[in-house]
mmCIF file of the N, C-alpha and C atoms, coordinates in Angstrom:
data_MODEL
# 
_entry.id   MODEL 
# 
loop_
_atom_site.group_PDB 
_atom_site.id 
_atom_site.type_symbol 
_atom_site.label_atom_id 
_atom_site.label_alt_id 
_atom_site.label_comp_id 
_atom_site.label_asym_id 
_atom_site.label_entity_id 
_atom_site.label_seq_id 
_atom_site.pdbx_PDB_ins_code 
_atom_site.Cartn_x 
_atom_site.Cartn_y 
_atom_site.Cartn_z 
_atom_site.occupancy 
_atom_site.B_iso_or_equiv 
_atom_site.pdbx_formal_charge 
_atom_site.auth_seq_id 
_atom_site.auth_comp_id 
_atom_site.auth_asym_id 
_atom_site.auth_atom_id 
_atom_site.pdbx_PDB_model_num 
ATOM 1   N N  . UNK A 1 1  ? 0.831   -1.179 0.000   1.00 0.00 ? 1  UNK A N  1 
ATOM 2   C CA . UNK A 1 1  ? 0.000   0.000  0.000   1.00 0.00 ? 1  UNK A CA 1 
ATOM 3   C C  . UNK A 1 1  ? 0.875   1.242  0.000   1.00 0.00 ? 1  UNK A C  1 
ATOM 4   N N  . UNK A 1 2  ? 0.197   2.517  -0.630  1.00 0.00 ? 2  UNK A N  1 
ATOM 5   C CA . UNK A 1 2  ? 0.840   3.685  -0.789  1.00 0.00 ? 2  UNK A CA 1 
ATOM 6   C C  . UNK A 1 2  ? 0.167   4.713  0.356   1.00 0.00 ? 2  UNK A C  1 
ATOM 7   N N  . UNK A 1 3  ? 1.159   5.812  0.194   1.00 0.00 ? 3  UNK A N  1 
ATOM 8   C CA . UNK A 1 3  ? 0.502   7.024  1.008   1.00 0.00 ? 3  UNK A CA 1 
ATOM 9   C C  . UNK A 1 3  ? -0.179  7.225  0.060   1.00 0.00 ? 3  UNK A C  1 
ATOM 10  N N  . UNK A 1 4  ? -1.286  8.096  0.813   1.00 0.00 ? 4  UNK A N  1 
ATOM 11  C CA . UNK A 1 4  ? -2.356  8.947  0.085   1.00 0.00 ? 4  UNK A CA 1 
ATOM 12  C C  . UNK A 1 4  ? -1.579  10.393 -0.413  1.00 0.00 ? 4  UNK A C  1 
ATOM 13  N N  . UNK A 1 5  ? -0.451  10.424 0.538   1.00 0.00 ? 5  UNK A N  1 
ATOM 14  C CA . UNK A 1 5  ? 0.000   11.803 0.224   1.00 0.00 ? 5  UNK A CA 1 
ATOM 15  C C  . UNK A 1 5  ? 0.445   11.603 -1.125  1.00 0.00 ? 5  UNK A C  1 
ATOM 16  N N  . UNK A 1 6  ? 1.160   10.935 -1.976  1.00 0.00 ? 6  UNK A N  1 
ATOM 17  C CA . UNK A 1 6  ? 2.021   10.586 -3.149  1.00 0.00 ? 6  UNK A CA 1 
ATOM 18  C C  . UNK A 1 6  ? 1.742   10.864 -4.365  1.00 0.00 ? 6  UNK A C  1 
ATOM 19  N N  . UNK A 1 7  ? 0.009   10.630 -3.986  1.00 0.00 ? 7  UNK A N  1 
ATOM 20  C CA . UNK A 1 7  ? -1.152  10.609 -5.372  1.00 0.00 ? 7  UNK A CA 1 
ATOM 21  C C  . UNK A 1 7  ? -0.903  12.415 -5.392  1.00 0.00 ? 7  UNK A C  1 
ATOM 22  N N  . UNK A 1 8  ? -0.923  12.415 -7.097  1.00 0.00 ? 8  UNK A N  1 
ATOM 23  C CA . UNK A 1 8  ? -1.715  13.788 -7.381  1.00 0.00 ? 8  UNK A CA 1 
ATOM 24  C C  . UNK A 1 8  ? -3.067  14.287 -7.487  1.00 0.00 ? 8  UNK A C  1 
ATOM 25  N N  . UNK A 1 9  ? -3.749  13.297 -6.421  1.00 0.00 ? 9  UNK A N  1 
ATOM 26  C CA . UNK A 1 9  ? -5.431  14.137 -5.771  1.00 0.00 ? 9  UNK A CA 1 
ATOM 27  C C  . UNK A 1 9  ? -4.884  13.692 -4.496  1.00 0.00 ? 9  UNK A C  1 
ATOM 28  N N  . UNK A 1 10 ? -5.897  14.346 -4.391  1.00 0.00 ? 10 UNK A N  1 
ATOM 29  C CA . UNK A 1 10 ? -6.622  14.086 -2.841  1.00 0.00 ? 10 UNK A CA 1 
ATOM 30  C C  . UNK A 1 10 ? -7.998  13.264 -2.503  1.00 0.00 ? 10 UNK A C  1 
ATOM 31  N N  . UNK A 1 11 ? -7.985  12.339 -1.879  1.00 0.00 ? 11 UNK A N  1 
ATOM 32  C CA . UNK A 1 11 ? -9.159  11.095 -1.664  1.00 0.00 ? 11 UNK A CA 1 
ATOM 33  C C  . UNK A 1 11 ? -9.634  11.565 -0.371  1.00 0.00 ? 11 UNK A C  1 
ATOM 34  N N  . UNK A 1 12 ? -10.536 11.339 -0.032  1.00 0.00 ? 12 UNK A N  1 
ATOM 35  C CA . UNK A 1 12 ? -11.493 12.327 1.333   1.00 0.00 ? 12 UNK A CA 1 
ATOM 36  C C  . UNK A 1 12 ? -12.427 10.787 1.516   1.00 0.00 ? 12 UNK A C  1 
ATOM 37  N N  . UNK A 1 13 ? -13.084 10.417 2.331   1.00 0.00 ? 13 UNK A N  1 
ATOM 38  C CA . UNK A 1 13 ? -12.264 10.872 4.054   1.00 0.00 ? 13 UNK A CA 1 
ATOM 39  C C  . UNK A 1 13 ? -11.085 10.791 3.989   1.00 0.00 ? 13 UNK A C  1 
ATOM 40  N N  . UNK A 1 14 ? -10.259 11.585 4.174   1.00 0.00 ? 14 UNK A N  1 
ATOM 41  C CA . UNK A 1 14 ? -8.547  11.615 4.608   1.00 0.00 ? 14 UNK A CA 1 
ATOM 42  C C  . UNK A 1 14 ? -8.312  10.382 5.964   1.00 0.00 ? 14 UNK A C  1 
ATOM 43  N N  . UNK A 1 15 ? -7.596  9.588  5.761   1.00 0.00 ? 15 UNK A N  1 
ATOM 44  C CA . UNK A 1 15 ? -7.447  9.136  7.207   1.00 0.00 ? 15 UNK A CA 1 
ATOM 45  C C  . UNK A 1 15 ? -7.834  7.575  7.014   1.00 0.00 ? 15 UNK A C  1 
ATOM 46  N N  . UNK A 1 16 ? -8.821  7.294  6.112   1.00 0.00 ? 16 UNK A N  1 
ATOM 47  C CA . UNK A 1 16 ? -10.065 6.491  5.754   1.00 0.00 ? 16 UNK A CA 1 
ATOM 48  C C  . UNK A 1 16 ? -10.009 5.553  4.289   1.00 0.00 ? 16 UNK A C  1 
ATOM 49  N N  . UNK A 1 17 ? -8.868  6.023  3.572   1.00 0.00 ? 17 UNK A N  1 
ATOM 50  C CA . UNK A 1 17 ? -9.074  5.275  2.351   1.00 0.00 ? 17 UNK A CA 1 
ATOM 51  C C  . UNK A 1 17 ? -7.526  4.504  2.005   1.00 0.00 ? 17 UNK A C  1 
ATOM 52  N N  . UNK A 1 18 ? -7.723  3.347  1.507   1.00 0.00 ? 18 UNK A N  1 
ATOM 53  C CA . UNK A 1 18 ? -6.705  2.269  1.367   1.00 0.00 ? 18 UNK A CA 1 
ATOM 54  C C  . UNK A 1 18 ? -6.352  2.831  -0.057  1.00 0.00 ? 18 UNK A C  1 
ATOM 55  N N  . UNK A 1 19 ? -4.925  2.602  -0.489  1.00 0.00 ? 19 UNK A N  1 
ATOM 56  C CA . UNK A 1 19 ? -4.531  3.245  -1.515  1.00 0.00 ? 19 UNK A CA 1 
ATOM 57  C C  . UNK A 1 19 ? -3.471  1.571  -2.228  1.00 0.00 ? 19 UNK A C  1 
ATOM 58  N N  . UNK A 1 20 ? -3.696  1.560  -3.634  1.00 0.00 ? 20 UNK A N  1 
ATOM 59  C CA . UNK A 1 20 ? -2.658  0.479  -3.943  1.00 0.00 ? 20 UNK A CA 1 
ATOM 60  C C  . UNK A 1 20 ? -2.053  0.707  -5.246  1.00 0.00 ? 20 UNK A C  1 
ATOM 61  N N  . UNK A 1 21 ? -1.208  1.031  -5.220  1.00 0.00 ? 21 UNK A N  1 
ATOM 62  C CA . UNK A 1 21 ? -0.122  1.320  -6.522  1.00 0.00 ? 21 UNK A CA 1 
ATOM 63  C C  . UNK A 1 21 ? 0.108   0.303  -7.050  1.00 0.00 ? 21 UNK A C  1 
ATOM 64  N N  . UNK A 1 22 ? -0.525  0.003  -8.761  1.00 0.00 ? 22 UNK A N  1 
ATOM 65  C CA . UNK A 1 22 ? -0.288  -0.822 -9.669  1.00 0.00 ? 22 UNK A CA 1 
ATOM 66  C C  . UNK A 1 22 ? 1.213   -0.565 -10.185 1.00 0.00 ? 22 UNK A C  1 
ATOM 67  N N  . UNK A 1 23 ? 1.779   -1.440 -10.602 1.00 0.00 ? 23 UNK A N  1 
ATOM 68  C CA . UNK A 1 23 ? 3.258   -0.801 -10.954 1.00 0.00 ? 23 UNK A CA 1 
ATOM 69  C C  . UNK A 1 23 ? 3.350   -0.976 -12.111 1.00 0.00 ? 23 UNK A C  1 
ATOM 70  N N  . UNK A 1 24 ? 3.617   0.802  -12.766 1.00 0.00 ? 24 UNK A N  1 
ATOM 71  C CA . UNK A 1 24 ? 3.146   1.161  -13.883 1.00 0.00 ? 24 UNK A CA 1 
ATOM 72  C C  . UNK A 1 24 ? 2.087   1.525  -14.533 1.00 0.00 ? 24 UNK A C  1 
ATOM 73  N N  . UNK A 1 25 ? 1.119   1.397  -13.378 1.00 0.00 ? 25 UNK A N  1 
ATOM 74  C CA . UNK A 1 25 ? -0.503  1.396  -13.932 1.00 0.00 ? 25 UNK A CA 1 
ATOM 75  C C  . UNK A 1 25 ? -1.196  2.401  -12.906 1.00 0.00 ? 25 UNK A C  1 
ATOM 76  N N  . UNK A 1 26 ? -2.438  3.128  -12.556 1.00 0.00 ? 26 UNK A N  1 
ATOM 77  C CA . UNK A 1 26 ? -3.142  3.551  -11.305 1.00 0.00 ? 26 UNK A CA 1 
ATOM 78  C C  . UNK A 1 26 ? -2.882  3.546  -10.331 1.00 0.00 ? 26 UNK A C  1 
ATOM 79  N N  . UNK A 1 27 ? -3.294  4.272  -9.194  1.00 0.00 ? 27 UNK A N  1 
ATOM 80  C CA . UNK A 1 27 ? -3.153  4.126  -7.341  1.00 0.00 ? 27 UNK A CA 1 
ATOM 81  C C  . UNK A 1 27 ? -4.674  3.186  -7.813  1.00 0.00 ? 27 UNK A C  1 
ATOM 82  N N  . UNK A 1 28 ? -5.036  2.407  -7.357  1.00 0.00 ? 28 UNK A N  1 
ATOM 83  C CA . UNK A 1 28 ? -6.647  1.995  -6.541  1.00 0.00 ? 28 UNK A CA 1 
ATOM 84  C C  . UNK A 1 28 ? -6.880  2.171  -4.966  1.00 0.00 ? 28 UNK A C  1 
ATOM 85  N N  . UNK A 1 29 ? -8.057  3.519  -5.174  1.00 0.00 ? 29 UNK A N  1 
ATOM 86  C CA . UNK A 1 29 ? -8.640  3.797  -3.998  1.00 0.00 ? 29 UNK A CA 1 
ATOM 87  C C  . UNK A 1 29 ? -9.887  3.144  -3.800  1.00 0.00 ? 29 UNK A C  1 
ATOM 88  N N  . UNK A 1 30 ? -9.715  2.397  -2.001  1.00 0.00 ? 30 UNK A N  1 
ATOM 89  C CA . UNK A 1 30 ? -10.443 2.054  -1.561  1.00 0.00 ? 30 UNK A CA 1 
ATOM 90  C C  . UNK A 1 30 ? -11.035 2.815  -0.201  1.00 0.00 ? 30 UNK A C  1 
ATOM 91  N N  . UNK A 1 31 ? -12.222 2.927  -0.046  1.00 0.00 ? 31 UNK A N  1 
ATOM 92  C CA . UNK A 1 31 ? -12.907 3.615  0.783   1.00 0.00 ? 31 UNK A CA 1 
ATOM 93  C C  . UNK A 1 31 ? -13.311 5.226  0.598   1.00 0.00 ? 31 UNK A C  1 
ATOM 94  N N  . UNK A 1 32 ? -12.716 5.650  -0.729  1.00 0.00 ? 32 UNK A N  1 
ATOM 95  C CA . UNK A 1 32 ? -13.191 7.139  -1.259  1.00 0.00 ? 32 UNK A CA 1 
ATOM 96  C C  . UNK A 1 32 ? -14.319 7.484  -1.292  1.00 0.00 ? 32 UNK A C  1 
ATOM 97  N N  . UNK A 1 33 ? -14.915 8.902  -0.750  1.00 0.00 ? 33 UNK A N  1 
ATOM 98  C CA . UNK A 1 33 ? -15.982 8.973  -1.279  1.00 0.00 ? 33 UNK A CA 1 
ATOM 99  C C  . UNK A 1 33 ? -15.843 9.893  -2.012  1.00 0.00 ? 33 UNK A C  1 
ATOM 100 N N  . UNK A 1 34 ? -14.777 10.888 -2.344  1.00 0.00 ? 34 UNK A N  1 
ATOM 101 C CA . UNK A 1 34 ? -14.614 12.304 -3.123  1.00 0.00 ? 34 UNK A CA 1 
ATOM 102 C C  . UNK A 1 34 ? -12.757 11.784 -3.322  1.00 0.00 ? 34 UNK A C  1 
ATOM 103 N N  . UNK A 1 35 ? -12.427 12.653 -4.696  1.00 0.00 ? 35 UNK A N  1 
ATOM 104 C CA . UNK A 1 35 ? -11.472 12.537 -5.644  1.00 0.00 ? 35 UNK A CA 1 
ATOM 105 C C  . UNK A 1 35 ? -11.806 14.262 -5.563  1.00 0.00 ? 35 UNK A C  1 
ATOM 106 N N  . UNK A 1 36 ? -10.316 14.934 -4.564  1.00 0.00 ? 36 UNK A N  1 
ATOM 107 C CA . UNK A 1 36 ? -9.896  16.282 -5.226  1.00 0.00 ? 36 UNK A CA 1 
ATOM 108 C C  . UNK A 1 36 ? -8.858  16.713 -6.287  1.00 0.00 ? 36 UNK A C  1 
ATOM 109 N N  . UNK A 1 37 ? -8.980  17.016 -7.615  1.00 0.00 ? 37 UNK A N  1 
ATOM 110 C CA . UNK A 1 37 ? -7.816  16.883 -8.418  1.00 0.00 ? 37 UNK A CA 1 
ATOM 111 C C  . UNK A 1 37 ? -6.937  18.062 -8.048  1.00 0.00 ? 37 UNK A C  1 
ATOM 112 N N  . UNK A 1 38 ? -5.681  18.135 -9.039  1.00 0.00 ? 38 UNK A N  1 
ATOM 113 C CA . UNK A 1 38 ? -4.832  19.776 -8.552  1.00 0.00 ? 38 UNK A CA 1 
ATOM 114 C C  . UNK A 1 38 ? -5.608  20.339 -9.044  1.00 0.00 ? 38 UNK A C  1 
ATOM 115 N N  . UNK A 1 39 ? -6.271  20.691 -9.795  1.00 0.00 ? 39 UNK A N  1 
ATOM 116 C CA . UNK A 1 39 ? -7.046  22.167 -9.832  1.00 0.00 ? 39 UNK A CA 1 
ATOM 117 C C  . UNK A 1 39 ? -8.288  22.463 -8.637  1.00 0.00 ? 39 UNK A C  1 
ATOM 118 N N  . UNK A 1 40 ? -8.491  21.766 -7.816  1.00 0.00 ? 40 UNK A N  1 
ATOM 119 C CA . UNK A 1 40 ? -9.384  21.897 -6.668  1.00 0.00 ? 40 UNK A CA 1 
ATOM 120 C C  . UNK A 1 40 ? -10.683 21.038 -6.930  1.00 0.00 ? 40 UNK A C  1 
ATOM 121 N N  . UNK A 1 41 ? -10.867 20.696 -8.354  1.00 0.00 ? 41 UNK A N  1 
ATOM 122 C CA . UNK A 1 41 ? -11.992 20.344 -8.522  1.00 0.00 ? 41 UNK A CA 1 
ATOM 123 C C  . UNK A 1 41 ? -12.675 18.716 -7.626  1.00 0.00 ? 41 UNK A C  1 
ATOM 124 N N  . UNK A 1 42 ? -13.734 18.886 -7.275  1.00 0.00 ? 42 UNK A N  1 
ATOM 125 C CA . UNK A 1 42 ? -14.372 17.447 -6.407  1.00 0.00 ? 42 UNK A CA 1 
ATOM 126 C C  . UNK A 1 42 ? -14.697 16.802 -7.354  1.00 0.00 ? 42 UNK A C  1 
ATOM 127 N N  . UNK A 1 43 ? -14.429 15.124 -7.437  1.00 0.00 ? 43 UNK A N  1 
ATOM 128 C CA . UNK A 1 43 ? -15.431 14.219 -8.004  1.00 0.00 ? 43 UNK A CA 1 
ATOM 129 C C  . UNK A 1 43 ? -16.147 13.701 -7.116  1.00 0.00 ? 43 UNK A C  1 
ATOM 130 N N  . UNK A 1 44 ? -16.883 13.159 -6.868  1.00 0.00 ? 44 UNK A N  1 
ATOM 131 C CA . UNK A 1 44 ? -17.743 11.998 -6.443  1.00 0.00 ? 44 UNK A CA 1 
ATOM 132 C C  . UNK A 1 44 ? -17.213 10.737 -6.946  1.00 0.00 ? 44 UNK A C  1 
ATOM 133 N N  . UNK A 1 45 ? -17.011 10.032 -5.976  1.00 0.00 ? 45 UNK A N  1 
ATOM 134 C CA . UNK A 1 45 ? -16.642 8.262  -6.476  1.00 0.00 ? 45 UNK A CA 1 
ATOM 135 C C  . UNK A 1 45 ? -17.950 7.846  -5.996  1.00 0.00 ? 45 UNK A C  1 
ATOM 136 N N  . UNK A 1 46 ? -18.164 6.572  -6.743  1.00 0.00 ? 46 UNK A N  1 
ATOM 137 C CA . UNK A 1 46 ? -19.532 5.953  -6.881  1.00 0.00 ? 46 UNK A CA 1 
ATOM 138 C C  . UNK A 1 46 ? -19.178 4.622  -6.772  1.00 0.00 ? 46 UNK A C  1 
ATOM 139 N N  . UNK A 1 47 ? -17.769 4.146  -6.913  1.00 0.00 ? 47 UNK A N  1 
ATOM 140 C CA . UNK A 1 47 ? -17.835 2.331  -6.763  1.00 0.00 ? 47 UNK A CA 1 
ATOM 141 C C  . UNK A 1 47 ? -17.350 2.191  -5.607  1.00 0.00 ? 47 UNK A C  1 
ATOM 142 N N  . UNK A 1 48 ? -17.124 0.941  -4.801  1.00 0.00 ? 48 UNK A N  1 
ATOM 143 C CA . UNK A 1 48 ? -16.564 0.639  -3.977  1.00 0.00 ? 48 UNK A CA 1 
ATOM 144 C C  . UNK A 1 48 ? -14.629 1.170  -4.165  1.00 0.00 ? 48 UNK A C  1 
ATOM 145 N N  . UNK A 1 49 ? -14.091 0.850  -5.533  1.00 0.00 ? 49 UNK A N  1 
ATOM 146 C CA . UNK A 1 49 ? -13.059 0.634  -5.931  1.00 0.00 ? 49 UNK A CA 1 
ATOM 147 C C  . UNK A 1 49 ? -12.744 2.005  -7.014  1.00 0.00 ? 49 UNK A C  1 
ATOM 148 N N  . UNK A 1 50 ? -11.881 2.599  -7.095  1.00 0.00 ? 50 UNK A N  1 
ATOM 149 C CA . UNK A 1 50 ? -11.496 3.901  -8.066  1.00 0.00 ? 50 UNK A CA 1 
ATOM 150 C C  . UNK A 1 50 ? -10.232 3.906  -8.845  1.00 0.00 ? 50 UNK A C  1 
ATOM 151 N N  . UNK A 1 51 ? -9.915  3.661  -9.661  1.00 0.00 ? 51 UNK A N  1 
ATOM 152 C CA . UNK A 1 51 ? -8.337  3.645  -10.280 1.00 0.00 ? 51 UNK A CA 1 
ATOM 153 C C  . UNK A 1 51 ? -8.066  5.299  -10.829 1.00 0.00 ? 51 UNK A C  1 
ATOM 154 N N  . UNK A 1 52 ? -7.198  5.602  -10.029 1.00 0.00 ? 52 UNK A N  1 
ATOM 155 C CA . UNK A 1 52 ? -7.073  7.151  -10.257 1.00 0.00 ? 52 UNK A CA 1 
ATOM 156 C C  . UNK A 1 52 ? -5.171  7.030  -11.247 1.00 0.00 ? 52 UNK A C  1 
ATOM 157 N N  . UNK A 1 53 ? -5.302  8.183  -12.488 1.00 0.00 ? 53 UNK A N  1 
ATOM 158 C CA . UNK A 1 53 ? -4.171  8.244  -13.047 1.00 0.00 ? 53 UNK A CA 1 
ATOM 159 C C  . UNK A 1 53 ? -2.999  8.976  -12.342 1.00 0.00 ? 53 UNK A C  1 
ATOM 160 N N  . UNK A 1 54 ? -2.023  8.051  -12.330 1.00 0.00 ? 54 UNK A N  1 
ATOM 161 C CA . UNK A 1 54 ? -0.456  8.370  -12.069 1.00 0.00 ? 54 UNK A CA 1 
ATOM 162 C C  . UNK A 1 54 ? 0.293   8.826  -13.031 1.00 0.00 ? 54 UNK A C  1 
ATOM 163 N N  . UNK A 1 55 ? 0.054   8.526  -14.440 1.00 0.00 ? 55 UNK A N  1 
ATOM 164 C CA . UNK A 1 55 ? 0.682   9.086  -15.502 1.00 0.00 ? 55 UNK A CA 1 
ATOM 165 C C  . UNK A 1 55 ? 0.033   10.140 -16.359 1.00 0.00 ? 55 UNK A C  1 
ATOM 166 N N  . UNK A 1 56 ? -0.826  10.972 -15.629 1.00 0.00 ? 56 UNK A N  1 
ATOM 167 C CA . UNK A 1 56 ? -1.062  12.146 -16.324 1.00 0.00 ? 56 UNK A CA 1 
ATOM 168 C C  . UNK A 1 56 ? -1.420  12.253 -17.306 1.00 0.00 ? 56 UNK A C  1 
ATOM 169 N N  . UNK A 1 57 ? -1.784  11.119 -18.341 1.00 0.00 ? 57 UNK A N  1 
ATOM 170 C CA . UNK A 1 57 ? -2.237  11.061 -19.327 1.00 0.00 ? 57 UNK A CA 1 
ATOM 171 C C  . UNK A 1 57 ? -3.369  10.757 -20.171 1.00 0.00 ? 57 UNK A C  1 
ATOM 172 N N  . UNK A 1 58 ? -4.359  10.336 -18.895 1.00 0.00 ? 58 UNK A N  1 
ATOM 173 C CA . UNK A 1 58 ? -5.845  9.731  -19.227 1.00 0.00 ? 58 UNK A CA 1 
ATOM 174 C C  . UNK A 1 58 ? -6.398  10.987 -19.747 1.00 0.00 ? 58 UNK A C  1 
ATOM 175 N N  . UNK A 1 59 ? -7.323  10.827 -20.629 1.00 0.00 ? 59 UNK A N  1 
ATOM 176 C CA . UNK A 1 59 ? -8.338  11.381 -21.157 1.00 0.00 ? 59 UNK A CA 1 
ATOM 177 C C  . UNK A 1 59 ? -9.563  11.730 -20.421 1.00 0.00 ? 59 UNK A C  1 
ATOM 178 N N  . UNK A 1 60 ? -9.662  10.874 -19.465 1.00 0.00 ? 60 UNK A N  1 
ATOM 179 C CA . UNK A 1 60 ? -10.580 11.293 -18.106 1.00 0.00 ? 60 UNK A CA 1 
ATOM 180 C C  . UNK A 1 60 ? -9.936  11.591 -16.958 1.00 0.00 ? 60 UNK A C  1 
ATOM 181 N N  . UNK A 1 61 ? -9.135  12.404 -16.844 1.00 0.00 ? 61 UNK A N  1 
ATOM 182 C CA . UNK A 1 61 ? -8.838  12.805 -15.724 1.00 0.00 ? 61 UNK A CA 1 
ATOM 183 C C  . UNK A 1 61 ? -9.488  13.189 -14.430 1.00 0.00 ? 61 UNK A C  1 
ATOM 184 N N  . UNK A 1 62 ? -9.551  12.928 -13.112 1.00 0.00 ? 62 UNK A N  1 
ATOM 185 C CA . UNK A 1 62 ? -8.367  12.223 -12.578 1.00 0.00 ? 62 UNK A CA 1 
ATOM 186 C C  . UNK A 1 62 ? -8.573  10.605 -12.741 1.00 0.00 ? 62 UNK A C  1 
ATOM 187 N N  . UNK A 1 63 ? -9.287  9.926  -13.572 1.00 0.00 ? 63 UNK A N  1 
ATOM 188 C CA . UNK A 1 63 ? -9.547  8.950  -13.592 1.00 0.00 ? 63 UNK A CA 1 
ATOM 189 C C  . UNK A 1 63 ? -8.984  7.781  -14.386 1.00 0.00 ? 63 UNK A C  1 
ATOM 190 N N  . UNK A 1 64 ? -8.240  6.679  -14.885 1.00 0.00 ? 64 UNK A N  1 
ATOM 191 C CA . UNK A 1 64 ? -7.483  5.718  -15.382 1.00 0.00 ? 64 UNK A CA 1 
ATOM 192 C C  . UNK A 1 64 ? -7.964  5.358  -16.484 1.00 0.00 ? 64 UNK A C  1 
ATOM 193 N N  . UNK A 1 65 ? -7.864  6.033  -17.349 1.00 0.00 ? 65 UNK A N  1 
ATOM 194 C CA . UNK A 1 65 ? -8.399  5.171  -19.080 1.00 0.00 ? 65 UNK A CA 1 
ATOM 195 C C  . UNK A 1 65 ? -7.794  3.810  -19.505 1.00 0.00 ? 65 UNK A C  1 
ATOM 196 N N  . UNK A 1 66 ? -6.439  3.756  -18.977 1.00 0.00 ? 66 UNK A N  1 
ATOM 197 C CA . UNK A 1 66 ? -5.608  2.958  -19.535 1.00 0.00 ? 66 UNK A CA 1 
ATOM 198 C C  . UNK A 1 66 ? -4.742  3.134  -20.491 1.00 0.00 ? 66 UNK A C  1 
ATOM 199 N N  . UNK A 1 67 ? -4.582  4.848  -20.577 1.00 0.00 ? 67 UNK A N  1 
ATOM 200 C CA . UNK A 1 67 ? -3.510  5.071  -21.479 1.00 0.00 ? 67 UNK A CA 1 
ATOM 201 C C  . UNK A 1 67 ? -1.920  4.557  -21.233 1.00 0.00 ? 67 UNK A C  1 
ATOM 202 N N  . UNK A 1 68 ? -1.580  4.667  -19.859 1.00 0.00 ? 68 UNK A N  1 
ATOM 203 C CA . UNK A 1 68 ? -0.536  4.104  -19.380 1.00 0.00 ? 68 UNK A CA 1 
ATOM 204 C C  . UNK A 1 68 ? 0.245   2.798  -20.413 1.00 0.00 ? 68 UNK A C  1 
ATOM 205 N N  . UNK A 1 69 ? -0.478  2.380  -20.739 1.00 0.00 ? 69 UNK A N  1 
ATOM 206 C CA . UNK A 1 69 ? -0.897  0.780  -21.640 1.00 0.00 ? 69 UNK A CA 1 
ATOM 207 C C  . UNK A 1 69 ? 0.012   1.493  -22.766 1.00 0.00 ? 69 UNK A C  1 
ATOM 208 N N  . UNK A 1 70 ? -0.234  2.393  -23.547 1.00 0.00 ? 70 UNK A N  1 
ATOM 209 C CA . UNK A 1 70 ? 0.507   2.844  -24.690 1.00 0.00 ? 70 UNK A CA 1 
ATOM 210 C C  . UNK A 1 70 ? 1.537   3.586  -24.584 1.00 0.00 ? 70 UNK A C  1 
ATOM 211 N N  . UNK A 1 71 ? 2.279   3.945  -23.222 1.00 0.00 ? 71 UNK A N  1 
ATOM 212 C CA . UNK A 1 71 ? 3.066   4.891  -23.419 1.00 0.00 ? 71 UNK A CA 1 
ATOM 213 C C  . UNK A 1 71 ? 4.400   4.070  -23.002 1.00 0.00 ? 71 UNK A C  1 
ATOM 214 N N  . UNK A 1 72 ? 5.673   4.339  -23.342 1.00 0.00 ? 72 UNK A N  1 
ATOM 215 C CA . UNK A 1 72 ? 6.610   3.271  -22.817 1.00 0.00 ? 72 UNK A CA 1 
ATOM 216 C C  . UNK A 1 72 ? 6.712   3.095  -21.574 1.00 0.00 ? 72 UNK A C  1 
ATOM 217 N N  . UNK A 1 73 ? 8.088   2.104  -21.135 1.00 0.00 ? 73 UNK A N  1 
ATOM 218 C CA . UNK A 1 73 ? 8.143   1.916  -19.681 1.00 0.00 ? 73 UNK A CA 1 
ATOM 219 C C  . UNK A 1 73 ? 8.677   3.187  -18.789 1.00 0.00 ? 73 UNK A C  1 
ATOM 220 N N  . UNK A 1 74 ? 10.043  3.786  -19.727 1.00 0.00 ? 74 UNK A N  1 
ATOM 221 C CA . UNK A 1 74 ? 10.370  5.235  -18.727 1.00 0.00 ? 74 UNK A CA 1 
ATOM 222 C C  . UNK A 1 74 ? 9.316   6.123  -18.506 1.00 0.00 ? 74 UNK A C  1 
ATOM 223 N N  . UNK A 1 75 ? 8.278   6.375  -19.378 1.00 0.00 ? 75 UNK A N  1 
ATOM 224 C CA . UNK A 1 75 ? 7.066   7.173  -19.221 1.00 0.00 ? 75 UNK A CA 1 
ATOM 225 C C  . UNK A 1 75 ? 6.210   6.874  -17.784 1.00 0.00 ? 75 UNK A C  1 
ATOM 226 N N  . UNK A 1 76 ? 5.756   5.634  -18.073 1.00 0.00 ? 76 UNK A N  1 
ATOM 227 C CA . UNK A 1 76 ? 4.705   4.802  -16.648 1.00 0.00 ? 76 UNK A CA 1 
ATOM 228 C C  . UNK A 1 76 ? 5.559   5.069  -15.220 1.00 0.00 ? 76 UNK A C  1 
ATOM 229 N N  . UNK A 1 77 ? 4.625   5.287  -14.453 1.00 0.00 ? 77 UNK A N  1 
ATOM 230 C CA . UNK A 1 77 ? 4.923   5.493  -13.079 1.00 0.00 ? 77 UNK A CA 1 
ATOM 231 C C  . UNK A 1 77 ? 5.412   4.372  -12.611 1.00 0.00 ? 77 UNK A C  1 
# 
């Protein structure tokens, strides 16, 4: 498991959510109920489970498209 601090959001309840770094791939947050990105903005999480992007490159941001998948290995987190 990862810090919550590491991610580039913020997962709320603070204190409250299990974090797991795919290697090379997403953090998966468990127990989120809100996703703050850097620009301040709130999501709402809705599953039990959230794959939030580490490589900055999803098309849904802050959320895991799976672009990671196409970009090389020095690129992927």
């Amino acid at each position: 498991m990862s810090d919550p601090a590491d991610l580039p959001v913020q997962a709320l309840p603070a204190g409250s959510v299990e974090v797991t770094e795919c290697p090379g791939g997403p953090a998966l947050l468990r127990g989120a109920t809100h996703v703050v990105d850097a620009a301040g903005e709130t999501h709402p999480v809705t599953r039990p489970v959230v794959a939030v992007c580490r490589c900055e490159s999803s098309g849904r941001l802050p959320w895991c498209d799976g672009t990671h998948k196409l970009l090389g290995a020095p690129s992927r987190p």
